[in-house]
C-alpha positions, 0 to 999 in steps of 0.5 A: 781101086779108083772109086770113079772107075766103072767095072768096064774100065777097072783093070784086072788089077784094080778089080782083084783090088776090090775083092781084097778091100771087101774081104773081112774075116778073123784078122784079114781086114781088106781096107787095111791091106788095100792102105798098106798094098797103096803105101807100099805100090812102088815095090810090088808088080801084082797082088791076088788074094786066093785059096789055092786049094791042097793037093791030096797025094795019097790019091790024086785027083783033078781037083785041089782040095778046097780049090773051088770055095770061092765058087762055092760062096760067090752066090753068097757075096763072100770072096773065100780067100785066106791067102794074099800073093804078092809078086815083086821085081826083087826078093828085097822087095818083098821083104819090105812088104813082108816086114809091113804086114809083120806090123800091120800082125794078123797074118803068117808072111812067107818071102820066097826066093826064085827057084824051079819051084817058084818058077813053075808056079809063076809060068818062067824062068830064070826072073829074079822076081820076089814073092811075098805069100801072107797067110790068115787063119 
């Protein structure tokens, strides 16, 4: 993130940016995510640190097992997020920055190809983005 920008001029973009490079845990350093998510800014579209939560199938319910931690913490300063998508025009994309985070170590790096699945959770249809999930414990 532009350190000059205001909060009221900071796109969402920029702001979620902020969240990783103050996020610090086990072996998630946010400044180094942000150095290499900057290297690399031409391959990717949009970057989310998140925990999504589980879903219990034993017994459904409307909300996601540790879905809302992040609420649960934001009184104490802390940004509880252990997963970092990463949404690419292209799946070759995403294994570029998938091999980046190989060597930066640390975290679990998944690339996933488009499919229904993908799709859904995306909110498309027939795109051939790439998604790149990265994931510490």
């Amino acid at each position: 993130m532009n350190s000059s920008l205001t909060l009221r001029d900071a796109t969402v973009q920029d702001i979620q940016l902020e969240l990783i490079r103050r996020t610090r845990f086990n072996d998630f350093f946010g400044e180094q995510v942000c150095e290499l998510l900057a290297r690399h800014r031409s391959r990717w579209q949009a970057v989310l640190l998140d925990h999504p939560g589980v879903q219990n199938y034993v017994e459904p319910k409307r909300f996601l097992t540790g879905g809302l931690i992040k609420l649960r913490d934001l009184n104490t300063n802390i940004w509880n997020a252990d997963t970092l998508f990463v949404l690419t025009l292209t799946v070759a994309d995403a294994e570029v920055l998938a091999a980046a985070f190989d060597e930066l170590g640390g975290g679990m790096t998944q690339v996933h190809t488009i499919s229904p699945e993908t799709d859904m959770a995306l909110g498309v249809g027939r795109r051939e983005y790439g998604l790149l999930t990265v994931w510490w414990d």
